[in-house]
N, C-alpha and C positions, 0 to 999 in steps of 0.2 A: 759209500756212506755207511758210515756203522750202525750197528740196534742200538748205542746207545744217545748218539744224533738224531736218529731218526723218531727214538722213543719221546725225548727232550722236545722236537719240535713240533710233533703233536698234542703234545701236553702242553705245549706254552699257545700252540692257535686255539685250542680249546680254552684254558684261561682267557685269551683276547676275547673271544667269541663271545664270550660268557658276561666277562666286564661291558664289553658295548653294549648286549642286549640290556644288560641291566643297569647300565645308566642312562639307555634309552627311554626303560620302563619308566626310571626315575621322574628323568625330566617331560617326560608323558603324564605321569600322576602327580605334580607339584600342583597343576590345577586343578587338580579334582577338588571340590566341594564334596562337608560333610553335610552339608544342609539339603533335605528335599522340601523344593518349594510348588506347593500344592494351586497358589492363584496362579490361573491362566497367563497373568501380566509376565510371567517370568517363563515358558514356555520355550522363548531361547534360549533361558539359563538351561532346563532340563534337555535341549535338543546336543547343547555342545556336554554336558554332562555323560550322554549316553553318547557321544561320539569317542570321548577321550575313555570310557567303561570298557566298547567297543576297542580300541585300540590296545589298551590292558590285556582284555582277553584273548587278543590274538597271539600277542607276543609268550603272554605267562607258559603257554603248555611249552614253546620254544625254548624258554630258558630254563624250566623243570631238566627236558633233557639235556640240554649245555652244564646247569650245574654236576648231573650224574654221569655225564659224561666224563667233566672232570674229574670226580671223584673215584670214576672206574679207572683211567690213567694215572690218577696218584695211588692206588694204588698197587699198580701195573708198572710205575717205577720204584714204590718201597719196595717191591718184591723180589725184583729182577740185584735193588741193592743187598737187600738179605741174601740170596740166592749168591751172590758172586763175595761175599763177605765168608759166608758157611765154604766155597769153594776154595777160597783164599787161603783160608785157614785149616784146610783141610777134611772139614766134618763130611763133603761129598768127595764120592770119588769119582 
């Protein structure tokens, strides 16, 4: 297998990785309310509130690094393309 398969397929599981956390997150916060309800009567509104808070915050530091992760292999293949373009063309010897 080549560096540049190799490079390509961890670039593309980190994009997957990164997509499903963050349509996880998504469909985890569509029910968030923006409302806090202060009477006792709603008490299970704020119990499932801080459940789904709870669930956010587990996920977010997780996808922090999947997105920079990405963003380190994008550009860990611009580079290796510059690199072999400059080669191509003769600027390295």
């Amino acid at each position: 297998m080549s560096f540049v398969s190799v490079m390509w397929s961890i670039w593309g599981v980190l994009v997957v990785v990164a997509i499903v956390l963050h349509l996880y997150r998504e469909s985890v916060s569509k029910n968030e309310e923006d409302q806090i309800y202060l009477d006792e009567a709603f008490d299970h509104e704020k119990q499932a509130q801080a459940e789904i808070i709870e669930k956010i915050n587990k996920v977010e530091p997780i996808l922090k690094i999947a997105y920079w992760l990405v963003a380190i292999m994008t550009v860990v293949v611009v580079v290796y393309y510059i690199y072999d373009i400059c080669k191509t063309l003769g600027f390295l010897g």
